[in-house]
ZAMARGU-4260 file (C-alpha; in steps of 0.2 Angstrom, whole numbers, plus 5000, padded with zeros to 4 digits):
<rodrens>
0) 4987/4864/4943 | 4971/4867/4935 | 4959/4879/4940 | 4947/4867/4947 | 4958/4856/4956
5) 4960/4858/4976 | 4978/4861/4983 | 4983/4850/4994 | 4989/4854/5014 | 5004/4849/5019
10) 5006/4833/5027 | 5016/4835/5043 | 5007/4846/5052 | 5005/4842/5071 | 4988/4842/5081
15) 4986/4856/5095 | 4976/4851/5111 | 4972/4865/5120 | 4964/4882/5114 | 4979/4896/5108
20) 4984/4906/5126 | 4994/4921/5127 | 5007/4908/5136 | 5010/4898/5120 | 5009/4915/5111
25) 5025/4919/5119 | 5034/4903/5114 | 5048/4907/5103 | 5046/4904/5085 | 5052/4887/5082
30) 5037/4877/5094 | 5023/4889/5087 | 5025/4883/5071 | 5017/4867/5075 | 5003/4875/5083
35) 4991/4870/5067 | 4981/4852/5060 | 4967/4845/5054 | 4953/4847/5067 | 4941/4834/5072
40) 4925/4835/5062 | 4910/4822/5067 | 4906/4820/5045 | 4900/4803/5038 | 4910/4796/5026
45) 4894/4798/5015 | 4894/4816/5015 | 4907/4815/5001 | 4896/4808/4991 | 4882/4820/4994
50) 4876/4834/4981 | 4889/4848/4977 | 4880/4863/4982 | 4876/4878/4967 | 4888/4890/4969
55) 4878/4906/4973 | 4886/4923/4969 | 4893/4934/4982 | 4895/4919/4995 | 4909/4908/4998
60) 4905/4890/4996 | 4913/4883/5009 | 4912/4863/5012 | 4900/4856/5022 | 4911/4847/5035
65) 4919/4866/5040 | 4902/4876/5041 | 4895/4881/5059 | 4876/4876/5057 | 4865/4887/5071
70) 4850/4876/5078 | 4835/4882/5064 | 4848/4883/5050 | 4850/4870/5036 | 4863/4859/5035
75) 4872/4873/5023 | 4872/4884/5038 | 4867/4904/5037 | 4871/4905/5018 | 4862/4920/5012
80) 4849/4917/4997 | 4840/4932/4992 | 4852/4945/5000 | 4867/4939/4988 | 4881/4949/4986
85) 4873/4966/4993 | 4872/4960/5011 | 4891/4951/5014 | 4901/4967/5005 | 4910/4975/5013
90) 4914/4994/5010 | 4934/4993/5002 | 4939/5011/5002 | 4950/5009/5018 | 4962/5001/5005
95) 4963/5017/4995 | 4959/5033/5006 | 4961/5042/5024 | 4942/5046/5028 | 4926/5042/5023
100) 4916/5038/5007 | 4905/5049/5001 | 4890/5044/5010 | 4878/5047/4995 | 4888/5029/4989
105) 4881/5021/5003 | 4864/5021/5001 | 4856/5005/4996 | 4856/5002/4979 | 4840/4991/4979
110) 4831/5007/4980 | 4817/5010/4992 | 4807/4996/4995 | 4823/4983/4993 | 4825/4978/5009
115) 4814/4968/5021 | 4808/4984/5033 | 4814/5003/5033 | 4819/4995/5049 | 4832/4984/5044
120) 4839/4993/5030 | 4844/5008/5044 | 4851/4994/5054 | 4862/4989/5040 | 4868/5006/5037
125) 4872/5008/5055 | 4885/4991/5056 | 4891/4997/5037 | 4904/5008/5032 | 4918/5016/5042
130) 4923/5023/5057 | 4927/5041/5056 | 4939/5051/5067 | 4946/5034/5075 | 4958/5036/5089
135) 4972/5023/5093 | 4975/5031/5112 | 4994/5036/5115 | 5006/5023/5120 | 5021/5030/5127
140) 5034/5030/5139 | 5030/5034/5158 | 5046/5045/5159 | 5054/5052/5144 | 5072/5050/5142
145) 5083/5063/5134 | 5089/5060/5116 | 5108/5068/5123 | 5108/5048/5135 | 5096/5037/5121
150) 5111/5032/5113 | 5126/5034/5124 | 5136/5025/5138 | 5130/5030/5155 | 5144/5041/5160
155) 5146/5047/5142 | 5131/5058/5138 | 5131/5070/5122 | 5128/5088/5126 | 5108/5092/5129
160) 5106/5107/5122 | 5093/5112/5133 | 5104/5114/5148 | 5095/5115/5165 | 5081/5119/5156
165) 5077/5100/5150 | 5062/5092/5157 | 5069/5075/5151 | 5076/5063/5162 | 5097/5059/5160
170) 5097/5044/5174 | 5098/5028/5164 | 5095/5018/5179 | 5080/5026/5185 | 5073/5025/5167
175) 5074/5006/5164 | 5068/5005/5182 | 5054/5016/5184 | 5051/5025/5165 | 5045/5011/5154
180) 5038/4996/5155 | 5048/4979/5159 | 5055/4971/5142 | 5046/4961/5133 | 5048/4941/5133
185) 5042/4938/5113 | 5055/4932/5103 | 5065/4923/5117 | 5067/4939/5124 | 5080/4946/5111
190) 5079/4962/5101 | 5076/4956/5082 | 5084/4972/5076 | 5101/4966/5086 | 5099/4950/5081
195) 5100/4953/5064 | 5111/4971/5062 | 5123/4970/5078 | 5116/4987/5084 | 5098/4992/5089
200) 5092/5011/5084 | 5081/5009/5097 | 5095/5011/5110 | 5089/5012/5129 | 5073/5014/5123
205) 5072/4997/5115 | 5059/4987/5125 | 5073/4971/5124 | 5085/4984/5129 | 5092/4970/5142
210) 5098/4957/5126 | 5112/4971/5121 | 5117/4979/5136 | 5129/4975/5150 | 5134/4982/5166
215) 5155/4985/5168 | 5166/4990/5180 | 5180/5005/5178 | 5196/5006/5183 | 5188/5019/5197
220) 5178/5003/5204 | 5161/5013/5196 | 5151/5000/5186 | 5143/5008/5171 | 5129/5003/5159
225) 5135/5002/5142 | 5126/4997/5124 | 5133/4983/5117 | 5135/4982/5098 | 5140/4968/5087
230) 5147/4974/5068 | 5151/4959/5062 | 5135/4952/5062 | 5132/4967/5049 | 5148/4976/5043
235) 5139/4986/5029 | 5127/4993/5042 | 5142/4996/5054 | 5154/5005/5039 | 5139/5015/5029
240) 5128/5027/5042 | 5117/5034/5029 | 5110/5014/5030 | 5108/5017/5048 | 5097/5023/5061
245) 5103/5042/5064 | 5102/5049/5081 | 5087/5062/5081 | 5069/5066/5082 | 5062/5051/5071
250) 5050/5038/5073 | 5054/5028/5087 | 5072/5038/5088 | 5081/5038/5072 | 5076/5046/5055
255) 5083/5032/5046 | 5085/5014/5050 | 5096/4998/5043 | 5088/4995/5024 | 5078/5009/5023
260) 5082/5020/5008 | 5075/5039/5001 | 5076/5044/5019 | 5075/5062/5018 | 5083/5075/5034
265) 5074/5083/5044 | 5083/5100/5036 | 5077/5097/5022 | 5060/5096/5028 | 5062/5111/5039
270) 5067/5121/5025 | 5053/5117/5016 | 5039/5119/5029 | 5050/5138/5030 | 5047/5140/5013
275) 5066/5143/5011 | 5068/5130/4997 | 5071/5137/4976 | 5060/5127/4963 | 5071/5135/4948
280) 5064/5124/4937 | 5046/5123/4942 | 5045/5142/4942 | 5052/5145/4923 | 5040/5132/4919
285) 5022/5138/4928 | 5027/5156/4921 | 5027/5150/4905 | 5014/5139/4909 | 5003/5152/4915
290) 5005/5164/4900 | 5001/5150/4888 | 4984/5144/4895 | 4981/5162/4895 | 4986/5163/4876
295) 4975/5147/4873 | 4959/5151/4885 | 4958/5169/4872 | 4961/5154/4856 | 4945/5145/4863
300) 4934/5158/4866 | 4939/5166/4848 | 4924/5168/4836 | 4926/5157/4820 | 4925/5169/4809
305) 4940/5178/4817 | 4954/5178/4809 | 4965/5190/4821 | 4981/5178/4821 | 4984/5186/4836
310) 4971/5177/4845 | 4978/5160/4835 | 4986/5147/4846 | 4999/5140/4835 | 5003/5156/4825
315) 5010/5164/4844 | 5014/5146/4852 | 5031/5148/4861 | 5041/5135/4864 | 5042/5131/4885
320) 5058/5137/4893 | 5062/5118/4898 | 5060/5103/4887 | 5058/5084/4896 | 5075/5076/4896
325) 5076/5060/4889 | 5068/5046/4902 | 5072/5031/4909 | 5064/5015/4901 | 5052/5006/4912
330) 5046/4988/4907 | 5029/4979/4912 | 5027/4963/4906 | 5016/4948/4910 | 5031/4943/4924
335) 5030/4959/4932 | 5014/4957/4944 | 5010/4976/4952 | 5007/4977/4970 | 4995/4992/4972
340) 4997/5008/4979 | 4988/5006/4998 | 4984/5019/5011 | 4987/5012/5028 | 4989/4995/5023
345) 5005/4998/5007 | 5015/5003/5022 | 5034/4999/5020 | 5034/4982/5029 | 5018/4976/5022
350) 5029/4978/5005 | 5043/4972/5011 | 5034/4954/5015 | 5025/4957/4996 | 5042/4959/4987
355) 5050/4944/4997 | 5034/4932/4990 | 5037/4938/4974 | 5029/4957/4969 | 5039/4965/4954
360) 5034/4984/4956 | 5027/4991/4971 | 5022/5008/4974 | 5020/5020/4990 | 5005/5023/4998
365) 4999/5039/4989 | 5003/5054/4996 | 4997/5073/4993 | 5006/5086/4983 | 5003/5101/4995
370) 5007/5093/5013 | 5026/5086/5004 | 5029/5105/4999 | 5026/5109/5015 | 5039/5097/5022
375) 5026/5089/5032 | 5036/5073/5040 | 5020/5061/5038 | 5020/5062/5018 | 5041/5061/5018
380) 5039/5048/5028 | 5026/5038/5014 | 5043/5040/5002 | 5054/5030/5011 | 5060/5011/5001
385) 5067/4995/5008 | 5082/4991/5000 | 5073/4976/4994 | 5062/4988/4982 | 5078/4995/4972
390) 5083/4980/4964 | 5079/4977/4947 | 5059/4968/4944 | 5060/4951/4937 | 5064/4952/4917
395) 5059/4937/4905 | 5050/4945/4892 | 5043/4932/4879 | 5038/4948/4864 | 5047/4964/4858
400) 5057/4975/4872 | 5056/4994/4868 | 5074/5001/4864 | 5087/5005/4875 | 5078/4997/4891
405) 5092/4992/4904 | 5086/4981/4917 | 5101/4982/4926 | 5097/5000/4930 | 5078/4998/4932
410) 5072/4995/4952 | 5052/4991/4961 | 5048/5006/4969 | 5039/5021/4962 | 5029/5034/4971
415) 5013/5038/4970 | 5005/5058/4973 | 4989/5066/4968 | 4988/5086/4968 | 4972/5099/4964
420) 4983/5111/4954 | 4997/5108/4940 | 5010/5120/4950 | 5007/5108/4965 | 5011/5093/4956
425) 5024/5100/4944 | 5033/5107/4961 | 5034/5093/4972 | 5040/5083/4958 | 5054/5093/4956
430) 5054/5093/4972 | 5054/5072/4975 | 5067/5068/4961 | 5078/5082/4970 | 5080/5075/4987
435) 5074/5055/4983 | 5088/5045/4975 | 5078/5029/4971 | 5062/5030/4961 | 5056/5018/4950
440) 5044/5032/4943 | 5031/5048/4949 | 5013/5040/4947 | 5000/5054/4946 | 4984/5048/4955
445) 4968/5052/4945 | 4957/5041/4955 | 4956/5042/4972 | 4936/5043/4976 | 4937/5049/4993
450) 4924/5063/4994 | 4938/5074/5004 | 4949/5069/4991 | 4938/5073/4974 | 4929/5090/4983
455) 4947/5098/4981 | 4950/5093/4962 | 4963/5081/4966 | 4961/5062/4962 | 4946/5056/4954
460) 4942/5075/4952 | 4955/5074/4938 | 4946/5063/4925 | 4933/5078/4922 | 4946/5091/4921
465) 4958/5082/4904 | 4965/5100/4900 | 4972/5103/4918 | 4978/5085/4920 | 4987/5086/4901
470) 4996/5102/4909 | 5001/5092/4925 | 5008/5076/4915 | 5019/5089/4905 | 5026/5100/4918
475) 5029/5083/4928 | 5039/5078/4911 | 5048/5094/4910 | 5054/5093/4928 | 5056/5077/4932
480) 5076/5073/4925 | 5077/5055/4919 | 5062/5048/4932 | 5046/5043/4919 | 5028/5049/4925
485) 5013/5038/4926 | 4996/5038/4927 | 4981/5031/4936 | 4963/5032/4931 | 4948/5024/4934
490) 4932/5022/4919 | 4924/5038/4925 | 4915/5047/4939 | 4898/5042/4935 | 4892/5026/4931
495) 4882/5031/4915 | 4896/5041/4905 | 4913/5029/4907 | 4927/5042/4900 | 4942/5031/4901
500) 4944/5028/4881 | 4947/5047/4876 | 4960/5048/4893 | 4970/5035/4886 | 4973/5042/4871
505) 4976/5059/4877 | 4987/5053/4889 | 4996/5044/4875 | 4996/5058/4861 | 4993/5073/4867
510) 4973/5082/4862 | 4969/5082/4843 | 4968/5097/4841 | 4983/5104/4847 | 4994/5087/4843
515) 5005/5094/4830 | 5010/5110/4840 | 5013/5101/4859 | 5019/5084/4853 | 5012/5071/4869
520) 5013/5073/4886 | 5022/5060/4888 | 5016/5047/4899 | 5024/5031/4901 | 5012/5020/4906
525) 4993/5022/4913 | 4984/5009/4926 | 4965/5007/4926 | 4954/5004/4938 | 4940/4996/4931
530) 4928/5004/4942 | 4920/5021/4942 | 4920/5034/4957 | 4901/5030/4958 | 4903/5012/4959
535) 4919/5012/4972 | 4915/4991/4978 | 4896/4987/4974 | 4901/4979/4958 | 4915/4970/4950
540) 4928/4977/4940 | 4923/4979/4922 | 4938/4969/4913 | 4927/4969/4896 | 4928/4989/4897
545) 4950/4987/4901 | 4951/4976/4887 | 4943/4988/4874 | 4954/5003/4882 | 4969/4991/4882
550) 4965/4987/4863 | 4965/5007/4858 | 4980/5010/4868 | 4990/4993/4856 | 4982/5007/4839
555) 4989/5022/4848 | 5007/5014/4851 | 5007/5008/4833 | 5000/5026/4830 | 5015/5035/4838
560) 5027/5026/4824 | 5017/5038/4811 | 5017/5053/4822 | 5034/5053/4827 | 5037/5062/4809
565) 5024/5073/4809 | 5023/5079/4829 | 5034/5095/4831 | 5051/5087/4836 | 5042/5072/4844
570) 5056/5061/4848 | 5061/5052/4865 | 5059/5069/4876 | 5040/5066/4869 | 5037/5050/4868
575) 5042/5040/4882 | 5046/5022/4880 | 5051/5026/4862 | 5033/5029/4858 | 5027/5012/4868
580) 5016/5020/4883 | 5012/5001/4895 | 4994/4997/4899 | 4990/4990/4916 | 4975/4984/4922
585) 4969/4984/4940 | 4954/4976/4948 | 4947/4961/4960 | 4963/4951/4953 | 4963/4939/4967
590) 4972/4921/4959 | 4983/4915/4947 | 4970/4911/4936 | 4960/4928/4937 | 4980/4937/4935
595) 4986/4925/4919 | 4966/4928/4911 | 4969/4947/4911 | 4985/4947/4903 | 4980/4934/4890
600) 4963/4940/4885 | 4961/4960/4891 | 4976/4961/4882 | 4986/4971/4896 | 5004/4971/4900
605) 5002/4968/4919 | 4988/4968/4930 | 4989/4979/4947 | 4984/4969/4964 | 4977/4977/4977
610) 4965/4970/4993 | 4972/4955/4985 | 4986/4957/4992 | 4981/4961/5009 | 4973/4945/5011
615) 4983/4934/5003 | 5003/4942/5001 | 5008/4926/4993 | 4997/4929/4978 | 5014/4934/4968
620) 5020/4919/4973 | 5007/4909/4964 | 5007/4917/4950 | 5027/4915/4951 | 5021/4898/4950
625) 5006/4895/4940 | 4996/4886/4953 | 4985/4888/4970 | 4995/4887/4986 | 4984/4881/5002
630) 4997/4890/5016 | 4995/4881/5032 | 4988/4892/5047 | 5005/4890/5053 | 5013/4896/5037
635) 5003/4911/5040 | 5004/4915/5055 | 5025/4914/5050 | 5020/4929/5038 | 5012/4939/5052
640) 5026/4939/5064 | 5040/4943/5047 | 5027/4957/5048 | 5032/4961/5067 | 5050/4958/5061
645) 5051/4971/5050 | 5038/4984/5057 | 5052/4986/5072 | 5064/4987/5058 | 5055/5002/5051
650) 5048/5011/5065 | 5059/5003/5082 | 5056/4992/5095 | 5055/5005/5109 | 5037/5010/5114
655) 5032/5018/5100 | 5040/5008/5087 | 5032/4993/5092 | 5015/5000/5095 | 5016/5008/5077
660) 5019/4989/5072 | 5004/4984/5082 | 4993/4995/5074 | 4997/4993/5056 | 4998/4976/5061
665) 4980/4977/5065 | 4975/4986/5050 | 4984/4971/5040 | 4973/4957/5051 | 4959/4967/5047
670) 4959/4962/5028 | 4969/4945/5030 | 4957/4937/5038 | 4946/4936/5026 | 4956/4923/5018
675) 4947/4907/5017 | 4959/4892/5015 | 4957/4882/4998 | 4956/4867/5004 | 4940/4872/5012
680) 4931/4879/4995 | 4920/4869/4985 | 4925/4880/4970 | 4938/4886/4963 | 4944/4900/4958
685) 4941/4908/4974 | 4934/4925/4973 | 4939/4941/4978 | 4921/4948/4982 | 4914/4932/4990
690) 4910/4931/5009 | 4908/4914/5018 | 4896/4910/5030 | 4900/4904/5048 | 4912/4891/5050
695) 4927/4884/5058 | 4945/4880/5050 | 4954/4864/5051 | 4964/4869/5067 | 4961/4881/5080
700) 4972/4895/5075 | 4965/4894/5057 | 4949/4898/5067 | 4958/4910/5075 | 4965/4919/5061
705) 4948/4919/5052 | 4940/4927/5066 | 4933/4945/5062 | 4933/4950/5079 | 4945/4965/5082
710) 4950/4956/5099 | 4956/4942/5093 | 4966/4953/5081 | 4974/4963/5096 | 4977/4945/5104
715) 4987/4938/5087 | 4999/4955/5090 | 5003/4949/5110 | 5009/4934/5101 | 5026/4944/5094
720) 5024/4962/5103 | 5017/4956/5121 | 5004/4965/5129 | 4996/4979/5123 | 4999/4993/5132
725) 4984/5002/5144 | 4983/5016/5134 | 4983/5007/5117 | 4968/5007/5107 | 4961/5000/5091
730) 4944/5002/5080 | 4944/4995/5064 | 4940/5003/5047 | 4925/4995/5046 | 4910/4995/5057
735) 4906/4978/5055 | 4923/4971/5066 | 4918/4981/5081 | 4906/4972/5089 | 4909/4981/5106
740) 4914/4997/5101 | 4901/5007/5108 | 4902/4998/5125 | 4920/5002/5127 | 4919/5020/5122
</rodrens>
């Protein structure tokens, strides 16, 4: 299909009557797919003939017949004109930090003066940005039930270690009668997690505890409650426990769950939080490490005129005590779309739904160096894979291969970290490719531009510091076994001195001056962002800028050929790949057509995808297939509730478990509702930074689903978790969703 053509909707959708209620929301599956059509519009047949609109920058063009027209307004409705891109952006750093931006980024860029009145500009500050410290209320059971019963038969308990001394309840009965809620009547009533694996890690704290249990009598004439368990549905869950949800203190009640892969034990964290763990490796390399910066801060600072050789670098260079072992080969190519690294939103069941609609290489969301050394459970937790993500990525490559690749032995999932200090990053990858059996690669994050972030030297604060982020590549190398280490960057801190070109090649050769003596660092591929940490979202991506650093980075490859003979035993432990280091390109990617433009005319292996993504998942699938898909509100709606699905899957479907699905499930809706359907665009191809103006899909729930109000949000979740519980809340990310947020406290 050509860029400019429309999609067409499918042609059997049904017409819905009544407005959505939380009773059809309840409806199983198989009637609420019918729930989207067509909705009646009050249009001439002359409007088709009418002017096509100028398409303005920063606004979706969205066809007249669809727009919401106030009284006063033209018959374009509340299009902005003079305001363009400025007033509809929103602020996109939720998709890639924790806190805040840097409130020095937020100011207006139009300067004093830009606005209408001092007045204004203050009030857009006020409905911009993000909410800090943001609270999600607790959401819990009334009684707690003792992990010695969770799991057992009623007259069976294991041995509660805590004796008399438990403050947890043991009586079942009184649990399901007067310590939870009542179950839930979503999905027909019936546990998904059952349904599909014969056993529900949830156990009596499953909140459809009643579809897999049973009361039966003894010989004794006693009637016991019992779980009830079904392993043929699932015989490799049922013969492999470390596939299955372990008994313990983990989200929701297991620390690991059917699918779920690199799940790490709770000992292992315990013994790194005592600080009982050995990093042998680690530690022979930072002392080396530590007396060779020393030996080359005294070459630096040498006069020139001195000729003590003691003071020369390469006269008393010593070889490290631990050289990099020779790495796995990784392949990108242009059938290998990249799904992003994503805080909050590149949770596990987010990429779940991403790989089944077509992503080759995901990523975790990034986590911090110093929190995973301390055995912190939140950061282990960001490592865990579905077993999805460690098969091979798609492998149809139409050019040259680099030697020795096996796709066979390759997988998706890589991790992502970021560290201020080379022992950080050099420890908890010794650390990660220890204790996690499935990685893809380690990816060292170079530009996070979150203020908290970049203040400590991590992230973005790497790109002005190229001698300490060389050291961490190395020591990443040297520790690492066969598992390759990446890099992502963005152009530069500031917006007037872009820095990227001379990371590249450092990144690919190793510094000039010290090329011949250190051989490279060794890194397998590097991403760019092609935005600066001054920049974050006010602009687009500069692709011109990725296409020069993705033509210097084709000259270093064909460099390393020469170097090879000349760097000091510069062979695969130095030159990954064989000496081919990838080159990905990352930024506003949003079609098909933007995704295929990059990799034919930037020149880049693969292109990253990131908010993308969030609003539209099947992305990867249209650029499986080379065209626009318009996805029926229905089809949509279908990807939520495979969301719900495998958020209980992930974290449970007891109280917590689905409450954790519900929020991250929010955080999702947040971003996918800016999706505007195709077929309601004037022009195509859509674009990523384009905001429409008010207006109503062609069915009620494709209103629905476009809503920005977080209430409607919370209402889409009762359609697959049910009622949110009192104690549950939810502000979104940004301001500009939370329309009654100050009235509700």
């Amino acid at each position: 299909m050509e860029p400019h053509e429309v999609a067409k909707r499918p042609a059997d959708e049904v017409s819905i009557v009544h407005q959505i209620s939380s009773a059809a929301a309840e409806e199983p599956a198989s009637k609420r797919v019918k729930l989207d059509t067509p909705a009646q519009t009050s249009q001439s047949q002359d409007d088709t003939t009418k002017a096509q609109r100028p398409r303005v920058k920063g606004v979706a063009t969205i066809k007249t017949e669809y727009l919401i027209v106030a009284p006063g307004q033209g018959e374009w409705g509340g299009v902005p004109s003079d305001e363009g891109a400025a007033a509809v952006l929103l602020d996109d750093d939720a998709a890639e930090g924790r806190t805040a931006p840097d409130p020095r980024d937020q100011q207006d860029s139009r300067g004093p003066g830009g606005g209408k009145s001092a007045r204004n500009n203050k009030q857009r500050k006020q409905k911009g940005g993000q909410n800090k410290d943001r609270e999600f209320g607790t959401f819990s059971d009334i009684l707690r039930l003792c992990n010695s019963v969770a799991w057992t038969p009623e007259f069976s308990p294991r041995h509660c270690k805590h004796g008399d001394r438990c403050n947890a309840l043991h009586d079942i009965r009184k649990y399901l009668k007067e310590g939870r809620r009542a179950d839930l009547e979503t999905f027909g009533g019936k546990c998904p997690l059952w349904e599909t694996y014969g056993k529900c890690s949830a156990g009596w704290r499953c909140l459809f505890v009643s579809s897999h249990m049973k009361e039966v009598e003894r010989e004794d004439g006693r009637k016991e409650l019992i779980l009830v368990e079904e392993s043929s549905k699932n015989s490799a869950v049922a013969a492999d426990d470390g596939d299955v949800a372990v008994e313990g203190d983990g989200e929701g009640g297991g620390e690991a769950r059917p699918g779920v892969m690199n799940v790490v034990s709770p000992q292992i964290k315990l013994d790194l939080s005592r600080k009982r763990m050995v990093f042998e490796k680690s530690e022979q390399y930072l002392e080396w490490l530590a007396s060779d910066t020393k030996l080359y801060q005294t070459h630096f600072h040498r006069q020139k005129d001195d000729e003590d050789e003691s003071k020369d670098y390469k006269a008393q260079y010593v070889e490290p005590p631990l050289k990099p072992s020779e790495k796995r080969r990784i392949y990108f190519g242009r059938e290998t779309p990249v799904l992003a690294p994503l805080t909050t939103q590149g949770n596990l069941p987010f990429r779940r739904l991403c790989v089944e609609l077509g992503a080759q290489v995901t990523y975790s969301e990034m986590a911090l160096a110093l929190p995973l050394l301390q055995g912190q459970k939140a950061d282990w937790t960001l490592m865990r894979a579905h077993e999805s993500e460690v098969t091979p990525p798609r492998f149809t490559p139409s050019g040259p291969v680099v030697r020795g690749y096996d796709n066979s032995k390759d997988l998706k999932f890589g991790v992502q970290i970021t560290a201020s200090a080379p022992w950080m990053a050099i420890k908890a990858t010794e650390t990660l490719t220890r204790f996690l059996p499935h990685l893809r690669l380690i990816d060292l994050n170079c530009g996070c531009p979150i203020d908290m972030v970049f203040k400590s030297g991590a992230g973005s604060g790497l790109l002005d510091s190229p001698s300490k982020l060389d050291r961490m590549i190395r020591g990443m190398n040297a520790v690492s076994c066969d598992v390759p280490i990446t890099a992502k960057i963005r152009m530069g801190i500031r917006d007037d001195k872009f820095i990227a070109h001379k990371l590249v090649e450092r990144l690919g050769l190793g510094s000039q001056d010290m090329r011949d003596t250190l051989g490279a660092p060794g890194c397998a591929a590097v991403t760019l962002h092609g935005r600066t940490r001054q920049q974050r979202y006010t602009r687009d991506a500069d692709w011109s800028y990725i296409a020069e650093c993705a033509a210097l980075i084709k000259q270093h490859n064909e460099k390393s050929d020469d170097l090879a003979d000349t760097i000091r035993e510069a062979e695969e432990n130095t030159l990954p790949n064989g000496g081919k280091m990838y080159f990905v390109g990352n930024g506003d990617c949003y079609s098909h057509v933007d995704y295929y433009d990059h990799v034919d005319n930037a020149k880049v292996d693969s292109v990253m995808i990131g908010r993308g993504a969030i609003i539209k998942p099947w992305i990867f699938e249209e650029i499986q297939k080379g065209q626009y898909l318009d996805k029926s509100a229905s089809e949509r709606l279908a990807y939520i509730e495979k969301f719900a699905r495998y958020g209980m899957e992930a974290w449970g479907s007891d109280e917590l478990g689905i409450n954790y699905t519900r929020r991250f499930m929010l955080e999702f809706l947040s971003f996918f509702n800016r999706y505007v359907p195709i077929g309601l665009l004037e022009y195509l191809p859509p674009v990523i930074n384009e905001r429409p103006p008010a207006y109503h899909g062609r069915s009620d729930l494709e209103t629905l689903l476009a809503s920005k109000d977080y209430k409607d949000w919370v209402k889409i979740s009762e359609m697959f978790l049910g009622p949110a519980p009192p104690g549950f809340k939810f502000q979104p990310k940004h301001k500009s969703n939370s329309y009654e947020i100050e009235a509700e406290g």
